[in-house]
C-alpha positions as CSV (number, residue, x, y, z in Angstrom):
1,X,-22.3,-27.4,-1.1
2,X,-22.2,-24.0,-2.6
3,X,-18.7,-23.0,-1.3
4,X,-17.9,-26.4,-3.1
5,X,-19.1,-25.9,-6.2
6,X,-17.8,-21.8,-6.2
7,X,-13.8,-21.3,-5.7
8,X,-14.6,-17.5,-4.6
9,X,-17.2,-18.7,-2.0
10,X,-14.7,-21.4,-1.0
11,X,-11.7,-18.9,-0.8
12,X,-14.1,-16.6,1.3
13,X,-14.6,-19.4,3.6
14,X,-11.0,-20.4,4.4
15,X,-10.5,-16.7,4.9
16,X,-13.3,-16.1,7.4
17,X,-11.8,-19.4,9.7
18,X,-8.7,-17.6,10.0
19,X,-9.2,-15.6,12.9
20,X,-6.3,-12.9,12.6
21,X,-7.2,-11.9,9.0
22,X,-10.6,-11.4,9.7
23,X,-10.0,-8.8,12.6
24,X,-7.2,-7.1,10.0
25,X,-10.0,-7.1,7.3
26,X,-12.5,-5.5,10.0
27,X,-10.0,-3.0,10.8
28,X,-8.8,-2.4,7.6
29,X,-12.8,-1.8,6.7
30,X,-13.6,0.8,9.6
31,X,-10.7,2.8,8.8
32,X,-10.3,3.2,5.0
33,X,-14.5,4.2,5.3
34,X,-13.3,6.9,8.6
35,X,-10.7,8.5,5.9
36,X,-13.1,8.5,3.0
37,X,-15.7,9.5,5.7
38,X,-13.7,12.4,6.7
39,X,-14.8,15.5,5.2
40,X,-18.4,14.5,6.0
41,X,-17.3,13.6,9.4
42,X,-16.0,17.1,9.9
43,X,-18.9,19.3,8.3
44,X,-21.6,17.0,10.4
45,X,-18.9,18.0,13.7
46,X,-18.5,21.6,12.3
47,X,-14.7,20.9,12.6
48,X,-11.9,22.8,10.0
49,X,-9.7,19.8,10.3
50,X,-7.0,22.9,8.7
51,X,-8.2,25.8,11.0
52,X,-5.6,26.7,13.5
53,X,-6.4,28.2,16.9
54,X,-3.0,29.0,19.1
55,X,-5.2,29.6,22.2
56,X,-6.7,26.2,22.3
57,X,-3.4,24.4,22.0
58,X,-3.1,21.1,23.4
59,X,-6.5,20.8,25.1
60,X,-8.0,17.2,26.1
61,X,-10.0,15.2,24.7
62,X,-13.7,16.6,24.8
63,X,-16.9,16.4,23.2
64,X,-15.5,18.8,21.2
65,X,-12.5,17.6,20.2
66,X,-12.8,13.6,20.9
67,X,-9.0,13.4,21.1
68,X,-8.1,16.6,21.7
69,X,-6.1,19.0,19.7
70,X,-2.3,19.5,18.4
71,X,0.3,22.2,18.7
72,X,-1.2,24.8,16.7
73,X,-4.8,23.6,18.1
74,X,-6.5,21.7,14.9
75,X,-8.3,19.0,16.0
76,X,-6.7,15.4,16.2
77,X,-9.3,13.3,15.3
78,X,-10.1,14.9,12.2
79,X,-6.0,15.2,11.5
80,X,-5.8,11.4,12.0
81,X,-8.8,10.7,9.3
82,X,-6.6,13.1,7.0
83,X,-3.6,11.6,7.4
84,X,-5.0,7.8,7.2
85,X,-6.8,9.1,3.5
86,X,-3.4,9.8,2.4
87,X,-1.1,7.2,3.5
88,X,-3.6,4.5,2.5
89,X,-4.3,6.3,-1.0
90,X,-0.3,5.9,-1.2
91,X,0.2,2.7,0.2
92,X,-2.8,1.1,-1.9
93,X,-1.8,2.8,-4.9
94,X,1.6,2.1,-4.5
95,X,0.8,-1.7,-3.9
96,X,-1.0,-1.9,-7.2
97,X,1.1,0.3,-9.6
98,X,3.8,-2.1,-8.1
99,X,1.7,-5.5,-8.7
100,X,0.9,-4.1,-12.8
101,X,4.5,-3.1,-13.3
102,X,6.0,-6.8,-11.2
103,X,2.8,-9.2,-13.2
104,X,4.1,-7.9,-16.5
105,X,8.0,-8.3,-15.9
106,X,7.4,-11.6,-14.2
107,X,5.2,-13.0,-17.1
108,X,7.2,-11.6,-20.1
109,X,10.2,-13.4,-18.4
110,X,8.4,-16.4,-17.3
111,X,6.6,-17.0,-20.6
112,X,9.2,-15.9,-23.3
113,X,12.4,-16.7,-21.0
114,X,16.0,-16.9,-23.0
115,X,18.1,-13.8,-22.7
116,X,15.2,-11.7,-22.0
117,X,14.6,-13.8,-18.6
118,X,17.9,-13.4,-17.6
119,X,18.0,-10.1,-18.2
120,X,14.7,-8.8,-16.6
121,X,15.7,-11.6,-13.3
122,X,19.3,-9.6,-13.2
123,X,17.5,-6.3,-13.1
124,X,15.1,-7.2,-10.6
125,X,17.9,-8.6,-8.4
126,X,19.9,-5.5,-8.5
127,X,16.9,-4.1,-7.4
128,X,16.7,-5.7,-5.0
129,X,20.2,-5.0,-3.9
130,X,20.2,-2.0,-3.4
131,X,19.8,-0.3,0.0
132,X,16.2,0.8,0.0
133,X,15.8,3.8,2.6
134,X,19.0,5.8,0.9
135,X,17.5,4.8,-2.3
136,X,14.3,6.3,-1.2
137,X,15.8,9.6,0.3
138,X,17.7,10.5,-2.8
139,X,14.8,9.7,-4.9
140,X,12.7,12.1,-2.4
141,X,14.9,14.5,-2.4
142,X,15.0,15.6,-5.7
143,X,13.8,18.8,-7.3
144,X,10.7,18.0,-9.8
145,X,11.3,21.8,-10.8
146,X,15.4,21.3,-11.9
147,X,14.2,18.3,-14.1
148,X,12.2,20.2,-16.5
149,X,8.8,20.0,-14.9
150,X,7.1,23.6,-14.3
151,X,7.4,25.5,-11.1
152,X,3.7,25.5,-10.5
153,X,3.0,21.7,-11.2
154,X,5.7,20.2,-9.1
155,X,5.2,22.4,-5.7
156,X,1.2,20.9,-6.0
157,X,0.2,18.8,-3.4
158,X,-1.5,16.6,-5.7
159,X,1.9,16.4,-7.7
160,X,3.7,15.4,-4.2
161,X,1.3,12.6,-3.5
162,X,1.7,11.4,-7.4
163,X,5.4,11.5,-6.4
164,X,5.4,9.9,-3.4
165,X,3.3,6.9,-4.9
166,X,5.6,6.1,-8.1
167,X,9.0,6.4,-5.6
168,X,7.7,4.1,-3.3
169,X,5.8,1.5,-6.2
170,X,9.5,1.9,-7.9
171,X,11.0,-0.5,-4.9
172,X,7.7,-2.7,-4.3
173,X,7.7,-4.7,-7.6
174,X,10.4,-6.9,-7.6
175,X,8.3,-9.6,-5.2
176,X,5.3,-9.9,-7.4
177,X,7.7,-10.1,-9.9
178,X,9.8,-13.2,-9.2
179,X,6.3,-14.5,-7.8
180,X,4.6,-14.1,-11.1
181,X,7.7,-15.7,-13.1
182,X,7.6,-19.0,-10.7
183,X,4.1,-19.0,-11.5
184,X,4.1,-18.4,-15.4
185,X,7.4,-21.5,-15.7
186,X,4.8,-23.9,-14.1
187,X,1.9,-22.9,-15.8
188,X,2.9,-22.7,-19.4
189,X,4.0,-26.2,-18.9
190,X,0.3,-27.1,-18.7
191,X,-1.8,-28.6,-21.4
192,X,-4.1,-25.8,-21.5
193,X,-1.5,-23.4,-22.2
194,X,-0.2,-25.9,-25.2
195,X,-4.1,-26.2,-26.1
196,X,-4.0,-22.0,-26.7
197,X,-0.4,-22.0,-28.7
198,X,-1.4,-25.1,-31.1
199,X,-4.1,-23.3,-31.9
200,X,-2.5,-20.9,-33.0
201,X,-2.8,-18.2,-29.9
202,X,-0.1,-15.2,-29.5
203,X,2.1,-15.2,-26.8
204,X,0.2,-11.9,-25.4
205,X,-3.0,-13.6,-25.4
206,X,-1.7,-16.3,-23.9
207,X,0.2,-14.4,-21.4
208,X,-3.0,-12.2,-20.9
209,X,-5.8,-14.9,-20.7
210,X,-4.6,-17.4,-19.7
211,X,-1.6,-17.6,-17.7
212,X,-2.1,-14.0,-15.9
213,X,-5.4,-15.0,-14.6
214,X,-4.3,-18.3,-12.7
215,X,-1.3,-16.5,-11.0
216,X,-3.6,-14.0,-9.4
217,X,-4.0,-15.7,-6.6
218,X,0.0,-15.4,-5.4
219,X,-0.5,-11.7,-7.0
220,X,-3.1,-10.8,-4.7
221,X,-1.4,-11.9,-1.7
222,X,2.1,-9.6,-2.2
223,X,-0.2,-7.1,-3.2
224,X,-1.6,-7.6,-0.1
225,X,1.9,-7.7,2.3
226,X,3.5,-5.0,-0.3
227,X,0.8,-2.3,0.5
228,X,1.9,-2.8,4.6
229,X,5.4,-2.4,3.4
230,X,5.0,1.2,1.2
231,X,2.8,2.6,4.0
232,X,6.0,1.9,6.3
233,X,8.1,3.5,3.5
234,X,5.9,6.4,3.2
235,X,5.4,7.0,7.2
236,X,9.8,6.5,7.1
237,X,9.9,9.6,4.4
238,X,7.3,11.9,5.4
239,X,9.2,11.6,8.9
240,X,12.2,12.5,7.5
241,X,10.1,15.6,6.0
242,X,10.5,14.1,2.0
243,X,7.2,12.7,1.8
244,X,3.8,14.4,2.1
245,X,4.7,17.8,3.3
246,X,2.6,20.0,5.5
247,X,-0.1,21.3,6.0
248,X,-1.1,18.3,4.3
249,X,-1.5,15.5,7.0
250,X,-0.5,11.7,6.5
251,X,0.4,9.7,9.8
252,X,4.2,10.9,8.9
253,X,4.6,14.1,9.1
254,X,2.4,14.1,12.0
255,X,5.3,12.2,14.1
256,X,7.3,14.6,12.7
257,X,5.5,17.7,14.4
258,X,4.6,15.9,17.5
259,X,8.6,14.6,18.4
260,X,9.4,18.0,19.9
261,X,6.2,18.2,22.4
262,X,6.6,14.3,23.5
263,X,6.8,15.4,26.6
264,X,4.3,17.9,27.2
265,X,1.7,16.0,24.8
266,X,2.7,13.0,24.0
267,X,-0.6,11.6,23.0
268,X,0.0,13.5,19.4
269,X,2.7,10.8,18.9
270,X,1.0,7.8,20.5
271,X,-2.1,8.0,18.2
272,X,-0.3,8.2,14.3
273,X,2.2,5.6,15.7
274,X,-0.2,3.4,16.9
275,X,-2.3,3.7,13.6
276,X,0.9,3.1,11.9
277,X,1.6,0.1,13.4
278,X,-1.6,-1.6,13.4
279,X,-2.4,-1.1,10.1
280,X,1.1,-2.4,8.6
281,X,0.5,-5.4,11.1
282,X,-2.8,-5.7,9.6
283,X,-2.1,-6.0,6.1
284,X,0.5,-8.9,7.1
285,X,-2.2,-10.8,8.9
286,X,-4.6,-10.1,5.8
287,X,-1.8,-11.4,3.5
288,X,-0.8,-14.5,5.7
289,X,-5.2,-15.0,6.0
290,X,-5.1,-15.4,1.8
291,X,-2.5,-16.9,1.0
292,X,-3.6,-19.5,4.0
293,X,-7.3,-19.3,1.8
294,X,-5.4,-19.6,-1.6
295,X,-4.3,-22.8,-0.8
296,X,-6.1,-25.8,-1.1
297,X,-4.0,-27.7,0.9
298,X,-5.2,-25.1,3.8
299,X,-8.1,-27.7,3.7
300,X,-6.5,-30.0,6.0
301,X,-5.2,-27.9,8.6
């Protein structure tokens, strides 16, 4: 009766019958707290996550070092933690600078449409268009410093995360884009969006309060899949050695320095993979789980 009478309880509901994105949500949960947890994590261990010790290179897991250590002896766990704080904080802040920037092209061109729509829709196709991973790389690859920004400021590590999150958001717009322009055609047909503009309402309120606000539900769900996507993007460049660059960790560049021991360890491989893969698979199955919840013809199935 509740759930009936409150959309957000009903939503909740659907989204707790579908079985996959509720383990994805659970997994999600335990390992965005682990990386937020991990500085605590490491002064309650009495673990330098950075600390380097050549002679205990490559030991086993122990009670000491619950998955063992790396190539330069840092311990894993703690690595892993590190590395998940940074790809999520990119991923998650790519996938929402990317839904702000797609939500405002898609409305302006839903709502105002003419010239303007065709012009933004063009755009965003040839966007889409274009071959994403070279795109990326060239982007990467540039020099902050030869563009004007000081010497100081763009070899940062802050400044390379901030980099890393606009390159990637740059690409992850143009779905939430065309999803919020399907929306804002449909819903500026209805009467109470002719309600707001006979009386008299500005397009921008309109836009804002009342068209906006009804299309958050597709919004949320390629927010949702999109964040997967630039964590892949992310994990692809620091690979490559573009993204996050050491000694900062992120699941990326930790591949990177485990491919030449995957013989002798290859355990320091296995576990950024693995994290890598389950948590892009994850946000899928949480994105598939809400738009399944978003639907009220979900009802019936």
């Amino acid at each position: 009766m509740i759930a009936a009478q409150r959309p957000t309880l009903l939503v909740w509901h659907r989204l707790l019958r579908h079985r996959l994105a509720q383990a994805s949500l659970v997994f999600l949960a335990i390992v965005l707290a682990l990386a937020l947890a991990a500085p605590l994590l490491a002064e309650l261990r009495g673990v330098d996550p950075s600390a380097t010790d050549l002679f205990r290179r490559f030991e086993p897991p122990s009670a000491e070092h619950w998955l063992g250590t790396d190539d330069l002896g840092r311990d894993l766990f703690q690595r892993l933690l590190d590395g998940g704080r940074v790809s999520l904080l990119v991923g998650m802040s790519g996938a929402l600078l990317s839904a702000i920037l797609g939500a405002l092209i898609g409305v302006v061109a839903g709502y105002l449409g003419g010239r303007l729509d065709s012009v933004l829709m063009r755009f965003t196709d040839g966007v889409i268009a274009l071959p994403l991973l070279p795109l990326l790389i060239v982007l990467a690859a540039l020099d902050p410093a030869k563009i004007g920004i000081p010497e100081r400021i763009a070899h940062s590590e802050a400044f390379s995360l901030y980099r890393i999150v606009l390159i990637v958001s740059l690409t992850g717009w143009t779905t939430a884009a065309r999803l919020v322009r399907a929306e804002t055609l449909s819903l500026k047909a209805r009467d109470f969006t002719r309600a707001a503009r006979a009386l008299g309402a500005r397009p921008v309120r309109i836009m804002l309060r009342h068209i906006l606000p009804n299309a958050m539900g597709s919004l949320v769900v390629s927010t949702t899949m999109v964040a997967g996507t630039l964590i892949l993007l992310e994990s692809t460049l620091s690979f490559l050695g573009l993204g996050i660059q050491p000694p900062e960790a992120s699941w990326g560049n930790m591949l990177t320095g485990a491919q030449d021991f995957l013989q002798d360890a290859p355990l320091l491989a296995l576990w950024p993979g693995l994290l890598i893969f389950l948590t892009v698979i994850a946000f899928n199955f949480l994105g598939d789980g809400l738009q399944d919840a978003l639907d009220p013809r979900s009802e019936r199935r």
